[in-house]
Every structure is written in structure tokens, then in C-alpha cells.
C-alpha positions as CSV (number, residue, x, y, z in Angstrom):
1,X,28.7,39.3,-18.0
2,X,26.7,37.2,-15.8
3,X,23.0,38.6,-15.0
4,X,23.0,38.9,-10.8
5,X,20.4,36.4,-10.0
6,X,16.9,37.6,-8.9
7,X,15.2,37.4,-5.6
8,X,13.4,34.6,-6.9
9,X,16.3,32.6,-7.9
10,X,18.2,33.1,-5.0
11,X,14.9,31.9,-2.8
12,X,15.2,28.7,-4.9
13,X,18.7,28.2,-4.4
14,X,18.5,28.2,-0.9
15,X,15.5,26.5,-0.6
16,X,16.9,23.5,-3.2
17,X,19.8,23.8,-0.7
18,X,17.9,22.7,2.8
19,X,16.3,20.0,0.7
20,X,19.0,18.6,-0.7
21,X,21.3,19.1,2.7
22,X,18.0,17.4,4.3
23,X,17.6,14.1,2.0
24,X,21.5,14.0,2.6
25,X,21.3,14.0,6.6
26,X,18.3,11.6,6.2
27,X,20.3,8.9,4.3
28,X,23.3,9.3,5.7
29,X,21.1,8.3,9.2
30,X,19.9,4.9,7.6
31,X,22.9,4.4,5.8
32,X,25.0,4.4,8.7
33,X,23.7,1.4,10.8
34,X,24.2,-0.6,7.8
35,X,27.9,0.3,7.6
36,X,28.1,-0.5,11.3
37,X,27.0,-3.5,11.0
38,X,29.7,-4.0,8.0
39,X,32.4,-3.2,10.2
40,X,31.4,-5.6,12.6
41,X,31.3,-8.4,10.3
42,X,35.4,-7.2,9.4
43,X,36.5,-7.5,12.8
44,X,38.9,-10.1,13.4
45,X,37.6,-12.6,16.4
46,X,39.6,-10.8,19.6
47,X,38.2,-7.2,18.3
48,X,34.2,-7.9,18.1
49,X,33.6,-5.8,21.6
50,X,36.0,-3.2,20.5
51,X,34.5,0.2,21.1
52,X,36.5,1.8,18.0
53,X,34.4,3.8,15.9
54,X,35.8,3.4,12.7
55,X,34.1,1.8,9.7
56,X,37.1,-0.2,8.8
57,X,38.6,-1.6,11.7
58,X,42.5,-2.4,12.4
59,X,43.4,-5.4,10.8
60,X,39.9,-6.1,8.9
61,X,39.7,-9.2,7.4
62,X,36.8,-11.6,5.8
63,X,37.4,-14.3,7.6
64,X,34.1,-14.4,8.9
65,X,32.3,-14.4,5.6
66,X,34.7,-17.6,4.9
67,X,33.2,-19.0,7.8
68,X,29.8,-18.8,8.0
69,X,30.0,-20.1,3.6
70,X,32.6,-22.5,4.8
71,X,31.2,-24.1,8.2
72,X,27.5,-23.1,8.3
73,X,24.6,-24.2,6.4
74,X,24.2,-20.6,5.1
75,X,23.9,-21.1,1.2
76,X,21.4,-23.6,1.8
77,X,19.7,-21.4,4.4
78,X,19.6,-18.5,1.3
79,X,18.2,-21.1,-1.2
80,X,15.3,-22.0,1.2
81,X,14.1,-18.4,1.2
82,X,14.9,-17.7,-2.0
83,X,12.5,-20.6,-3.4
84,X,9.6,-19.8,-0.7
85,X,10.1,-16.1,-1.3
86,X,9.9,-15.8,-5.0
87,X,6.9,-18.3,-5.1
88,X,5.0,-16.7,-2.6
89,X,5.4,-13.2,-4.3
90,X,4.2,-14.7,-7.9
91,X,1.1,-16.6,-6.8
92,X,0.5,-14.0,-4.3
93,X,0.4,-11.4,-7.6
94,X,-1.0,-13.5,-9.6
95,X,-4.1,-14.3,-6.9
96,X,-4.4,-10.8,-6.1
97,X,-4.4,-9.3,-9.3
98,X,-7.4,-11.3,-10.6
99,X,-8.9,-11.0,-7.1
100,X,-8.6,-7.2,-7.1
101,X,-9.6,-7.2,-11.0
102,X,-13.6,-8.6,-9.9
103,X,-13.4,-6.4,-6.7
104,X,-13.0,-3.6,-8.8
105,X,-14.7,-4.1,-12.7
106,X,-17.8,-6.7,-11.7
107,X,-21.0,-6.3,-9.0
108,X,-22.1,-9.5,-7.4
109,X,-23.6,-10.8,-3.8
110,X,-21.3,-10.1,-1.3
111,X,-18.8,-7.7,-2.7
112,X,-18.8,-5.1,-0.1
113,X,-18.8,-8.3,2.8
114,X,-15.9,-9.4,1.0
115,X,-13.9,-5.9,0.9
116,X,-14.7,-5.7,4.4
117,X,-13.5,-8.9,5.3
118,X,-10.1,-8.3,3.6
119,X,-9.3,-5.0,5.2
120,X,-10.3,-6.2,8.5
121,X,-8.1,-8.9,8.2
122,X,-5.1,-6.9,8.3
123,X,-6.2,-5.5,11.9
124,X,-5.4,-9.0,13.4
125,X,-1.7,-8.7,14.6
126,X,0.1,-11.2,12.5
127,X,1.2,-13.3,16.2
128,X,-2.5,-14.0,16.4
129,X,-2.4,-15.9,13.0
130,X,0.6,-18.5,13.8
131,X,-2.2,-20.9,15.9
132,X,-4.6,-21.3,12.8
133,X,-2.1,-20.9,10.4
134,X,0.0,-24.2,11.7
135,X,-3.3,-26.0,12.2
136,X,-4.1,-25.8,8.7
137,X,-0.7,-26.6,7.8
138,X,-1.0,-29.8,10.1
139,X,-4.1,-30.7,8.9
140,X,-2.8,-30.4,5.3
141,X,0.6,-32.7,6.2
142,X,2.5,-29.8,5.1
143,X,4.8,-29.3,8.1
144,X,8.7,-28.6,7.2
145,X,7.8,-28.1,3.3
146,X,8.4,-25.2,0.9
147,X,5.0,-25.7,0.3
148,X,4.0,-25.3,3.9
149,X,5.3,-22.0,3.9
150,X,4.3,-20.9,0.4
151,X,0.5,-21.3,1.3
152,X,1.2,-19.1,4.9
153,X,2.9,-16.8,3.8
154,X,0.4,-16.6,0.4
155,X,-2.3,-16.4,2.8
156,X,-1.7,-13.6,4.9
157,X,-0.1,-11.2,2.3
158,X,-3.1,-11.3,-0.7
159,X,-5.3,-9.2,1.2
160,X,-2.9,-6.0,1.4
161,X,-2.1,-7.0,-2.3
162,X,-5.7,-6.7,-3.3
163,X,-6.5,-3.3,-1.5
164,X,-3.9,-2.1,-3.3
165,X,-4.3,-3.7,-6.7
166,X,-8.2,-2.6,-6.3
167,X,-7.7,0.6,-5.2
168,X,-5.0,1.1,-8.6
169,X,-7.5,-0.3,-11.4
170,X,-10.5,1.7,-9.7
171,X,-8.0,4.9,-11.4
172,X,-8.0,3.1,-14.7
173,X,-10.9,4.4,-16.9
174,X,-13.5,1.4,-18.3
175,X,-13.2,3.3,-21.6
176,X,-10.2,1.4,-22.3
177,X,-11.4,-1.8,-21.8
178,X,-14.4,-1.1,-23.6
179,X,-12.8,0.3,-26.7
180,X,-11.0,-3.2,-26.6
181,X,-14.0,-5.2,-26.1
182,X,-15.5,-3.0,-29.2
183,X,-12.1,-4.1,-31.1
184,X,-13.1,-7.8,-30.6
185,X,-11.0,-8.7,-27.7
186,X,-12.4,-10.6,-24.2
187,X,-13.0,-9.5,-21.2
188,X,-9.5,-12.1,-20.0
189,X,-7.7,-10.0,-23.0
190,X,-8.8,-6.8,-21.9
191,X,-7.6,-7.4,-18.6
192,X,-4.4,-9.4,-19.9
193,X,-3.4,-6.5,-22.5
194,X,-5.0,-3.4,-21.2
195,X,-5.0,-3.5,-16.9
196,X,-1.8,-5.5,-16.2
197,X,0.2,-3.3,-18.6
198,X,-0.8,-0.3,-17.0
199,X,-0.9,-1.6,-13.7
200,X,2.9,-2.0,-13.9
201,X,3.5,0.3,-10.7
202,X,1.1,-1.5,-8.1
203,X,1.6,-4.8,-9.4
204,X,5.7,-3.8,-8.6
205,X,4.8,-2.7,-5.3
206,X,2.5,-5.9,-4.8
207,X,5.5,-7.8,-5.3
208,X,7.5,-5.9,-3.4
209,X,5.4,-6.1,-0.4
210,X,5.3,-10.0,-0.7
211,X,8.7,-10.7,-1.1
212,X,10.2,-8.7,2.0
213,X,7.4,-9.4,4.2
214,X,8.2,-13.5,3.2
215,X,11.9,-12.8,2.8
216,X,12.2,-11.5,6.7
217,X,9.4,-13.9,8.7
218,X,10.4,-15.1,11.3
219,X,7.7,-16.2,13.9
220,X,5.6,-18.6,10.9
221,X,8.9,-20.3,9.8
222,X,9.8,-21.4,13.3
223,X,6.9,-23.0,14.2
224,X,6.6,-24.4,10.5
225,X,9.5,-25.9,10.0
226,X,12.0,-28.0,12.7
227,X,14.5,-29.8,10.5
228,X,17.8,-27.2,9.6
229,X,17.9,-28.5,6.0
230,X,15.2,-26.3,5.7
231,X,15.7,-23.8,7.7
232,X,15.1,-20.0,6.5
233,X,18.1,-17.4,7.0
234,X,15.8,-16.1,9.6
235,X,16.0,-19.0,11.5
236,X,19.9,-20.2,10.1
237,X,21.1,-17.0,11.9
238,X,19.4,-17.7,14.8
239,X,21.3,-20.8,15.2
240,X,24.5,-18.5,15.5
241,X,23.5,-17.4,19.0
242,X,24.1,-19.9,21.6
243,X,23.2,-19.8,25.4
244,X,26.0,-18.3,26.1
245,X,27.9,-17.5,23.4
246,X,26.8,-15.3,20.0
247,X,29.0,-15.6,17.0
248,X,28.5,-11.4,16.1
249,X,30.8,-11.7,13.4
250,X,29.5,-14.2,11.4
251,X,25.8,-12.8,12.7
252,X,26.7,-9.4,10.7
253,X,28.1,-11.4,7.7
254,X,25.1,-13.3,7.3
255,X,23.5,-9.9,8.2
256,X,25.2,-8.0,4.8
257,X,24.5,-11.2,2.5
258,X,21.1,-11.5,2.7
259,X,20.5,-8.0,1.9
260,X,21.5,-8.0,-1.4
261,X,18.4,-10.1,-3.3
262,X,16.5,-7.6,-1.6
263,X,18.4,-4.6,-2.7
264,X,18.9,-6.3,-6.5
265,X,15.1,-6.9,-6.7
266,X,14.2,-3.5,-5.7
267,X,16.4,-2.0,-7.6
268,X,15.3,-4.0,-10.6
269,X,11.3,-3.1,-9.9
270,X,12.3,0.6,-9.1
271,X,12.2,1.3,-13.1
272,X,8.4,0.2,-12.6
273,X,7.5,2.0,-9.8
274,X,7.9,5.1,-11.3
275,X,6.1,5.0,-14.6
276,X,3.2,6.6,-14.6
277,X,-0.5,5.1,-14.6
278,X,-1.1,5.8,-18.6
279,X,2.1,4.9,-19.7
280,X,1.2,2.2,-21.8
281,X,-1.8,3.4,-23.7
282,X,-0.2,5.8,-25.6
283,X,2.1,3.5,-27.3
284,X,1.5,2.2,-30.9
């Protein structure tokens, strides 16, 4: 026979139960705009101001998908952010890793200044920025270039990248380096085989941070570049609303698409985010 559960059991149960009905409620509220937005997009043309509720409309169809592929720029729009988004997130890692690396391991002149200087940085509302950041663009004969847009976009994301990369090796203890250096290694290969392998986890959410805040930009890309070869989807779907007159069904098409290399590249770094900070040095 079963043993009747205990007052401490059934205290768990329920509580497990308002957790779990709350993490349910929770996504079912952010899920749910997304699915609007999906019905939207499945609309035929003489539906999109319906006021019908349901997730898949009467007489869905994906016409509007064939569409905005077929008559728009959009692949090319995808490709643009694609390139600028994946380069800005590596050489803003890569920058802010070593960066973060001196801030944290070496004392020299003007380290405090410096950490100073990068935290207030991130006080400035980003509007504030667009002025000196398309100057320097100018200046640079960088206007309407990938390149253009790598350095902005590099520029204003590595100081979050190396508060947080600094703050994470701070947590790693020196007595792993050191019993490298003692092994024979550098000071580049303690930091190449030692820190980066254990900082896994920031250096995932470094990334992370750099590729949505570059993947969704809008203001620095329209003042950057002006020819719609190479246009962002930012400012691609922007081109779908006229004066008077907003294509919503190809709007929430492009809407869905461009959520999936987000979705695939978290989903892909999620494995990293959890691991834990001393993963790696109990291996071999």
C-alpha cells in the first residue's frame, strides 16, 4: 500500500504546484503576442482589420510570406544584418575579453579612470550617441558600409561587455593561472587555456548581448546607411509602411522571420549559459 504522504510533502506539492501554474501563466503572456502577430501575418489581404480572435484565421494562407520573399528586398535585407551582426558580436567578444582580462588580472595608471569611464558610458542614452557616432563615420568615409556599422555598433556595446567579462574573471581564482604559469605556460596561454574556457557563460552572454542589441538597431542604421541594397531588416520593414497605406501582413511576416537567427543562436548558446564557473578545471 501506498504510505499517505506527510505534511511536508503535501506542502511541497502544492507549493511546486503555484510555481509551476505561475511560470505557465507567465509564458503563456509572452507567448501569446507572438502568436498574434502569426495570425496576422496568415490573414488573407480583405481580413487584416478583422477583429476575430482566433490564432488561425478563416481561410489562412501564406501568401504573404510569398510576397515579401517574392517582391521585396527581404533576403537581402536578412543578409545585411546577418553579416554586420555576427561581426560586431565577435570583434566585440574578442575586444572585450582581452579588455576585461587587464581590467581584472594587471594594476597600471589609470585603471580605476578607465572602469569609470566605461560604466559611465552606459548612462548616456544611446539617441545621444547617433551625432558623434556618424561624424566619425563621415570622417572615416565609412557611410553606407558594413563596415560603417560594424565599428558603431562595436563601439557602443564593448563597454557593457567588459563590465561583465570583468566582473566574471574577478570570480576566477589567480591560483589557476599561476599553477599554469608554474607548468611553463604564458601569461597569453594562461588566459587562452585557463580564463576563456571557464568563462564560457559570460563570454555566451557577451555575445548574446551584442548580437540582439545589433540585430534590432534601428536609429544608428538609418542615419548610416541611405541606399536599400543595404538596408538592415530594421529599416527593410520600415519601407513596408507608406503614408498612407501599411502592408500588416507582410509587416508580421517579416516580423516571424527575423526572429528565428535570434531564437537559433540562443538556443545554441543556452547549453553555455548554464555551465557552471569551474566546469572546465576539473577535466583531465
Amino acid at each position: 500500500m501506498k504510505k499517505p504522504m506527510t505534511a511536508h510533502q503535501k506542502e511541497r506539492m502544492v507549493r511546486y504546484f503555484f510555481i509551476h501554474a505561475g511560470l505557465i501563466i507567465c509564458a503563456a503572456l509572452f507567448v501569446y503576442p507572438l502568436l498574434r502577430i502569426f495570425s496576422v501575418s496568415l490573414r488573407p489581404g480583405d481580413k487584416l482589420f478583422s477583429t476575430d480572435l482566433s490564432l488561425i484565421p478563416a481561410g489562412a494562407t501564406f501568401t504573404a510570406y510569398a510576397s515579401l520573399l517574392k517582391d521585396t528586398m527581404f533576403l537581402r535585407w536578412l543578409w545585411n544584418s546577418l553579416v554586420i551582426t555576427l561581426a560586431t558580436s565577435l570583434i566585440g567578444v574578442s575586444l572585450a575579453s582581452t579588455a576585461a582580462y587587464a581590467f581584472s588580472r594587471f594594476r597600471f595608471p589609470g585603471k580605476k579612470a578607465g572602469l569609470i569611464l566605461l560604466l559611465s558610458s552606459q548612462m548616456i542614452p544611446a539617441g545621444m550617441l547617433i551625432l558623434p557616432l556618424f561624424l566619425m563615420i563621415m570622417k572615416l568615409g565609412l557611410m553606407n558600409s558594413y563596415l560603417g556599422m560594424i565599428i558603431a555598433y562595436s563601439v557602443s556595446s564593448l563597454p557593457f561587455s567588459i563590465w561583465i567579462l570583468k566582473g566574471y574573471y574577478d570570480t576566477i581564482p589567480r591560483s589557476l593561472e599561476e599553477a599554469a604559469l608554474v607548468d611553463g605556460t604564458s601569461q597569453v596561454g594562461a588566459f587562452w587555456r585557463i580564463i576563456l574556457p571557464l568563462s564560457t557563460p559570460a563570454l555566451s552572454i557577451a555575445f548574446l548581448f551584442n548580437f540582439t542589441t545589433a540585430w534590432n538597431e534601428y536609429l544608428v542604421a538609418r542615419v548610416v546607411l541611405f541606399s536599400a541594397k543595404q538596408y538592415t531588416w530594421t529599416l527593410g520593414l520600415f519601407e513596408l509602411q507608406g503614408q498612407y497605406i501599411t502592408q500588416w501582413g507582410m509587416f508580421a511576416a517579416g516580423s516571424m522571420l527575423v526572429t528565428i537567427p535570434v531564437l537559433a543562436v540562443f538556443l545554441y548558446s543556452s547549453k553555455w549559459l548554464i555551465s557552471g564557473l569551474t566546469l572546465g578545471s576539473v577535466k583531465g
